[in-house]
C-alpha positions, 0 to 999 in steps of 0.5 A: 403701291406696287414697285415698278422694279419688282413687277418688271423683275417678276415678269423676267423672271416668268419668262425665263422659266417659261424659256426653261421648260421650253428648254427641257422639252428640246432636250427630252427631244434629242435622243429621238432626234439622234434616233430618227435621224435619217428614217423614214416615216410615212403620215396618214393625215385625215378626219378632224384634224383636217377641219380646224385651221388651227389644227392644220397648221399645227399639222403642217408645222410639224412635217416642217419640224421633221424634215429640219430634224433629218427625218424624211416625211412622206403625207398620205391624205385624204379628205373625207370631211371636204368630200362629204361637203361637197358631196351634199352641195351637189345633191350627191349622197354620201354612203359608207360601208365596211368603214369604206365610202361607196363610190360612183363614177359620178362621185370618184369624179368629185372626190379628185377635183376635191383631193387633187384641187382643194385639200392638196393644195392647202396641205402644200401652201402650209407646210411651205410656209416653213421653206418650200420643201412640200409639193402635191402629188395625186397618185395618178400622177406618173402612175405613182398608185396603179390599184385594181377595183376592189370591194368588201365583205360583211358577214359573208356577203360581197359588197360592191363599193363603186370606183374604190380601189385597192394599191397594187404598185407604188412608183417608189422611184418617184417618192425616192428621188423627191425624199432623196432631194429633200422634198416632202412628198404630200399625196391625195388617195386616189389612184389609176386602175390597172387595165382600167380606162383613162381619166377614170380615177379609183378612190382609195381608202387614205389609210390603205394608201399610205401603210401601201405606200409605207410598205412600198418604201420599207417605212420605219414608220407609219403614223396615223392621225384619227379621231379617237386617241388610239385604239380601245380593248373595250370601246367606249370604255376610255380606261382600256385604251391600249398603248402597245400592241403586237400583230398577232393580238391585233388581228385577234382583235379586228372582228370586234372593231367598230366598222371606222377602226377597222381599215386604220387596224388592217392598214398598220397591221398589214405594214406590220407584216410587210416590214415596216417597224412601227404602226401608230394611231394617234389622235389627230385632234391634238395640237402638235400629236406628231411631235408628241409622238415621235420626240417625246419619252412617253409618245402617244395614241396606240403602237404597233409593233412585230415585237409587241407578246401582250398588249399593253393598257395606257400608262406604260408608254411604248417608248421604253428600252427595246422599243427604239427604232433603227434607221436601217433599211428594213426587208420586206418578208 
């Protein structure tokens, strides 16, 4: 017959390794606390990893967990799964091309009520179950995303896609003053067009916005949750995902991209080659992935980044000597 002591002293003695590992990793975490500390990091939050409510609040807690580690957060989203959604509930459909969806005045008028209404809010109530720091924001609000009418070309051919836009301004000034007063701007992707009618909202691609919202405030990073772990040198082959790569590969790369990557590719690229320090794709469909990438040794997904010659396969990390991020302010070329 068992020992009540000794199963009670094994059962304290689990816990208190258990209590260790969770120890060591908020060490590992320290030096990117100390290193992160007061930067600003711009977060692409779509796809998947917005359906499972698991997952949503996973993604929710670690904003939390970077605003109370000085890190200066700022959520760009979208909502493509909720618009498609509602979308086919009202007899609306759902057309995509150039990895772009084709939008009607009809459908751009859904899209708000979706954004604005729905997804945004439900970003906001979960990040502030960890102190009310998180408010909603809709880029039409005080012009914060002025865009003009924009449209995509496959293979030479001009396509019109409706009432989608491309970011030409960012109000900066409204996005500082909210970080400055330690609130997490959390903004939906849609957009006043410039010269355009009143109240006639532009959809905008949410990894677009959030690289023009990073450029806009001189980001040290931009993060990009998707539905894959980053990018691939040969999809589907799942060895040849890459950890790190510079700009100059990556546009070499873009053209053999499938149509889905290729606005997340161009969004980092672009940020890139306007100053931002860091670009990251991840994998939003695992728990904490923002929290895996930012405080860990080895981080996750696919970087970016200027300084970046060869790309570099999965296993070498991108978080080794030289690859650190400074907080300073970072000029716009």
């Amino acid at each position: 017959m068992s020992n009540p002591h000794d199963m009670s002293t094994k059962s304290t003695a689990a816990r208190l390794a258990a209590a260790q590992v969770k120890a060591e990793a908020l060490t590992e975490a320290l030096p990117w606390i100390k290193t992160f500390a007061g930067a600003t990091i711009v977060i692409k939050y779509g796809g998947n990893a917005m359906i499972s409510p698991e997952l949503q609040q996973s993604f929710a807690d670690d904003i939390a967990f970077l605003r109370f580690a000085g890190i200066r957060p700022v959520v760009v989203h979208g909502g493509g799964p909720q618009i498609t959604k509602m979308l086919a509930r009202l007899g609306i459909e759902s057309e995509f091309k150039a990895g772009q969806r084709v939008t009607s005045v009809e459908a751009a008028e859904v899209i708000r009520m979706v954004l604005s209404g729905q997804v945004n809010r439900d970003i906001v109530s979960r990040i502030n179950r960890n102190g009310n720091a998180a408010i909603g924001l809709s880029g039409e609000d005080a012009d914060l995303l002025l865009a003009n009418k924009t449209h995509a070309e496959v293979d030479g051919e001009v396509i019109d896609l409706g009432r989608v836009g491309e970011i030409a301004e960012v109000n900066t000034t409204v996005l500082t003053e909210l970080l400055d007063a330690g609130r997490v701007p959390v903004i939906c992707s849609i957009a006043s067009e410039i010269g355009g009618e009143a109240g006639k909202p532009l959809n905008i691609n949410a990894d677009l916005a959030a690289s023009a919202v990073a450029k806009a405030l001189k980001a040290n990073k931009l993060i990009m949750l998707t539905d894959v772990p980053g990018l691939y040198a040969n999809w589907p082959d799942t060895s040849s995902l890459i950890s790190r790569i510079g700009p100059k590969k990556l546009r070499e790369l873009l053209p053999s991209l499938d149509a889905g990557m290729i606005p997340k590719m161009t969004a980092a690229l672009e940020a890139i080659e306007h100053g931002v320090q860091q670009a990251h794709i991840i994998d939003g469909r695992m728990a904490h992935s923002l929290l895996l990438e930012v405080f860990t040794s080895e981080g996750i997904g696919t970087m970016v980044e200027d300084t970046v010659v060869e790309p570099a396969p999965l296993g070498d990390g991108h978080k080794g000597e030289g690859h650190e991020t400074s907080t300073e302010e970072t000029n716009d070329e």
